[in-house]
C-alpha positions, -999 to +999 in steps of 0.1 A: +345-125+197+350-159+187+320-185+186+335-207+211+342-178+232+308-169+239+287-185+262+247-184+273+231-194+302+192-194+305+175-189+336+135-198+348+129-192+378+088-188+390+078-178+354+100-152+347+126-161+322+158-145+311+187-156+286+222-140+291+245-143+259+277-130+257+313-133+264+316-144+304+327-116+318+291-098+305+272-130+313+287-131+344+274-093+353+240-102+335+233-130+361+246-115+387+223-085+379+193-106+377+197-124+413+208-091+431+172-073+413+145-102+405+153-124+437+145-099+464+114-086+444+099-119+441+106-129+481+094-092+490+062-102+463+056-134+480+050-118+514+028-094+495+003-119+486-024-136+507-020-173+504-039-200+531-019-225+539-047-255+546-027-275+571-024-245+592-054-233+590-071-268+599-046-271+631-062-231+642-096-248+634-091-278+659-120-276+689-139-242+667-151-264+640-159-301+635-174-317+605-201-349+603-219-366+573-241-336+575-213-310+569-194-284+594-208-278+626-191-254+655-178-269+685-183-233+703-216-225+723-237-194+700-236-176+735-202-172+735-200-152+701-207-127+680-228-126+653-204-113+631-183-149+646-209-169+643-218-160+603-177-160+600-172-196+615-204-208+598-187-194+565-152-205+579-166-244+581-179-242+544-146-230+532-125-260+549-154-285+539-152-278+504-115-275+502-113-313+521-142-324+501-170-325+527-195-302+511-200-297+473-196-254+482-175-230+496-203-206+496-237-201+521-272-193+512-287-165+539-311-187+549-286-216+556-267-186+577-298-172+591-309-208+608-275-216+619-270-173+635-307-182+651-318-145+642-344-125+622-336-125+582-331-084+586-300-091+616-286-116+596-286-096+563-274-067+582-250-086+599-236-098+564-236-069+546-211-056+574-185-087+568-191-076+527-183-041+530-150-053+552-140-078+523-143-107+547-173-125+529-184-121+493-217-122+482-220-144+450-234-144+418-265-168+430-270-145+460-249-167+484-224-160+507-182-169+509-154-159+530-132-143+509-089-154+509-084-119+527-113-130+551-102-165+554-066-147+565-085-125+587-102-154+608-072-175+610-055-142+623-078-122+644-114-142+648-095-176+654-077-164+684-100-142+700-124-170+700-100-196+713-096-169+745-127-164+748-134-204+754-102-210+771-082-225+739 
């Protein structure tokens, strides 16, 4: 093959990179190859993986949780919920906070959570330990508590909406 009959095309697309050299006809079948195999496997990828989108999430948040100078509080009476909701939109309010800049932390001490629930230390560490072993809240290295990306899609998908019922929303 002659030099100026070869050609190479280079293609990035969402880290992966791949050069195809050759005459066209094998470049041709080369780039074809990679769309028809790395395309679908990165859409079917992408809907694999647990991503928040923050604009949505704050839109599912409007009239559950508000925020003042002194941080996140929940626009929904404590008699209407569960504990398990009430830890989860406690948790829910420090995850939005710190991601819009309202509080310095994303993550809860017990005692914070046990004051805002309004029960005994032993329901409230009982009451967390249940969200931990579901992987909707993560206990962290200094002993507090965060709501995990899987958790944070499980509120916006299955707490968010049963709470919003449950006070007409």
């Amino acid at each position: 093959m002659r030099e100026e009959e070869k050609i190479t095309v280079q293609i990035k697309y969402k880290g992966v990179e791949e050069v195809f050299s050759g005459d066209i006809s094998e470049v041709w079948v080369g780039v074809n190859r990679f769309f028809s195999e790395f395309v679908p496997t990165f859409k079917v990828v992408k809907k694999l993986v647990l991503n928040v989108d923050l604009q949505e999430l704050l839109e599912d948040c409007e009239g559950v949780i508000a925020f003042t100078e002194e941080g996140g509080h929940l626009l929904v009476s404590r008699d209407r919920l569960t504990d398990n909701e009430t830890l989860v939109l406690h948790l829910l309010a420090a995850y939005v906070g710190y991601r819009l800049g309202f509080v310095e932390s994303d993550a809860v001490s017990r005692e914070a959570l046990q004051r805002k629930l309004g029960k005994s230390g032993k329901i409230t560490s009982t009451r967390l330990g249940e969200l931990v072993k579901s992987d909707i809240v993560a206990k962290t290295a200094d002993g507090r508590y965060r709501l995990t990306t899987f958790g944070v899609a499980q509120v916006q998908r299955e707490f968010l909406p049963r709470i919003k019922a449950k006070i007409g929303g």
